[in-house]
Steps between C-alpha positions, in 0.01 A plus 500: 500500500420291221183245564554114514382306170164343534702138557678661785144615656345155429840306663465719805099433571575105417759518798321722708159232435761229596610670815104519605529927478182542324543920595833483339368348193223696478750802507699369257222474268382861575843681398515230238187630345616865516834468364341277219111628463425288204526195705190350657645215694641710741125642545385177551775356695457844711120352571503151581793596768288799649218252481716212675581779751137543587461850364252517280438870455838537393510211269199632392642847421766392288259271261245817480812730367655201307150453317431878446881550321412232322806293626238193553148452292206666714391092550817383618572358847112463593523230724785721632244800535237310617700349779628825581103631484440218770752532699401880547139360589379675181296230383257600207846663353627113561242401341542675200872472432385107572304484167801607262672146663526197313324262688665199682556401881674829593213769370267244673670465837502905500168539381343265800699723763349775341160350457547395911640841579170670344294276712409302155478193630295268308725631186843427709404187603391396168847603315693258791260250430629515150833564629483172715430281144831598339750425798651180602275370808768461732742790424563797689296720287186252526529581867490863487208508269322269695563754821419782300209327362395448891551866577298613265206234585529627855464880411205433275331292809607813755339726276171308495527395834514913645164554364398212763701635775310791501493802815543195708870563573418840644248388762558389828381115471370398861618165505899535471504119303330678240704854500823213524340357132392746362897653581639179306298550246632819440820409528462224240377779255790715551356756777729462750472855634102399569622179616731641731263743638213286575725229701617749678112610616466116521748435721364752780172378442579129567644589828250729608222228381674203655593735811141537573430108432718447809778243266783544656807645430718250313198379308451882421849526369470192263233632308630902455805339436344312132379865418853589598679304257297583216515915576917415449437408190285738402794754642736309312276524197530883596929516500422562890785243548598569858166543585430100393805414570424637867184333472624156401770475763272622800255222409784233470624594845181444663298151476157594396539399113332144400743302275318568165588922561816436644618352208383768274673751776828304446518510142378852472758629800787320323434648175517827681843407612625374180416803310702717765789290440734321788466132341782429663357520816430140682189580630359661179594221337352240737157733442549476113515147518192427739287705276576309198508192712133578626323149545221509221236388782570811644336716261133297521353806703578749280333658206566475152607856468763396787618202365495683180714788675736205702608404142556814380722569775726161458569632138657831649681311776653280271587761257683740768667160569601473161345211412298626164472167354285410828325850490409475130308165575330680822369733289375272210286321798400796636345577116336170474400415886365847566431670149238744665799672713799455304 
């Protein structure tokens, strides 16, 4: 059978781009590129749709043979390589490919996620404070540098603030107030496994303490019930989903939670349910909309991290609601209200 003419080829990925089939186009390209071997936009059209895909080994593959039969200079498609490099979590291979990339916003934006991802911090959040100079204040992109910006700020604090945690988190605090901060401070640095762990051991020691100290029962309840709350999240932290969720709903049964952590339960519980879908159910929506409707008074017994963590969670209810516009400007307060846990 006689091949198609290289027009043919490039009509057939342009409709099969148009009709959203990136695997089409990308096989178009391939049997392109062997009926016509000479041509290297089929090589290169082959990559960016295997990249668009998400596979980068593969796209990676056919850049490494289109390079080595000299179909494309050995320098070509860097930023292509490099991304490909990154995406594999090869990073000092990133890194490399990175430096054959004329610079501009693109090689920067990839070398700060690879600077982040390296646990480079200081040099990450440098590059998006450059980043942050050459972008319209209020645009979209200004926005996500700014978050990214915050990210990185927080990782560089975590990682000074472990070597002040210390062999703290392993040891069984006596007074459960302090194992129940010392667990939210964990949690705030990323630890939620620790965090999760030590509430737990707090939990049975508050009872057992309070047992003894005669308080009685309801009293008793309220104040396991705090350490409660925050061991869901920690869970949640986790992807132990119906274990929060299991959490959340037992303690919003029950009437032991003071205002302040019943509105964090709220929010956090209807996040749960918006992530599992069902928006069209009355109640979950009625949820939804108390926890973004949470009176700001409310939140005056809570910690920063909390509040910090309440925000968070009415960007991701508005965005499983659809409402990105809202989410987007959740998330830019989040950045500038609570920079250290962004």
């Amino acid at each position: 059978m006689a091949s198609l003419t290289i027009e043919a080829y490039c009509a057939a990925i342009r409709d099969a781009i148009a009709g959203n089939d990136l695997a089409l186009a990308a096989q178009q390209a391939r049997v392109g590129l062997e009926n016509h071997p000479k041509e290297p936009e089929f090589a290169k059209i082959e990559i960016v749709a295997l990249i668009k895909m998400e596979k980068p080994a593969q796209a990676l593959d056919v850049l490494e043979r289109a390079r080595g039969a000299r179909l494309l200079a050995p320098k070509a498609m860097s930023y292509e390589a490099a991304y490909c490099h990154f995406a594999l979590e090869n990073y000092a291979k990133a890194e490399d490919a990175l430096k054959s990339v004329e610079a501009g916003p693109a090689a920067d934006r990839l070398a700060a996620q690879i600077a982040y991802k390296s646990n480079r911090f200081e040099t990450c959040i440098e590059i998006y404070e450059r980043l942050l100079t050459s972008v319209a204040a209020a645009s979209p992109e200004h926005d996500e540098i700014l978050l990214n910006l915050a990210a990185a700020k927080a990782a560089a604090a975590q990682v000074a603030g472990r070597k002040q945690i210390g062999a703290a988190a392993d040891a069984l605090i006596e007074s459960y107030e302090l194992m129940f901060n010392q667990a939210t401070e964990l949690l705030a640095y990323g630890q939620a496994k620790e965090a999760a762990k030590l509430l737990e051991a707090a939990a049975v020691r508050a009872e057992a303490v309070l047992t003894e100290d005669n308080w009685i029962a309801e009293d008793i309840q309220s104040e396991v019930s705090t350490i409660d709350a925050q061991r869901a999240v920690a869970l949640q932290c986790l992807g132990k989903i119906s274990d929060a969720r299991a959490i959340y709903a037992r303690l919003l049964s029950g009437k032991s939670l003071d205002r302040a952590t019943r509105g964090a339960v709220v929010h956090n519980a209807a996040v749960l349910m918006a992530r599992a879908g069902g928006t069209t159910d009355f109640l979950l929506a009625s949820q939804i909309k108390r926890a973004i409707q949470i009176p700001g008074t409310s939140t005056s017994g809570l910690s920063r991290y909390q509040r910090a963590l309440m925000a968070y969670n009415m960007a991701v209810v508005q965005f499983f609601q659809q409402q990105f516009a809202a989410a987007r400007r959740s998330l830019a307060r989040l950045a500038s209200d609570y920079p250290e846990c962004a």
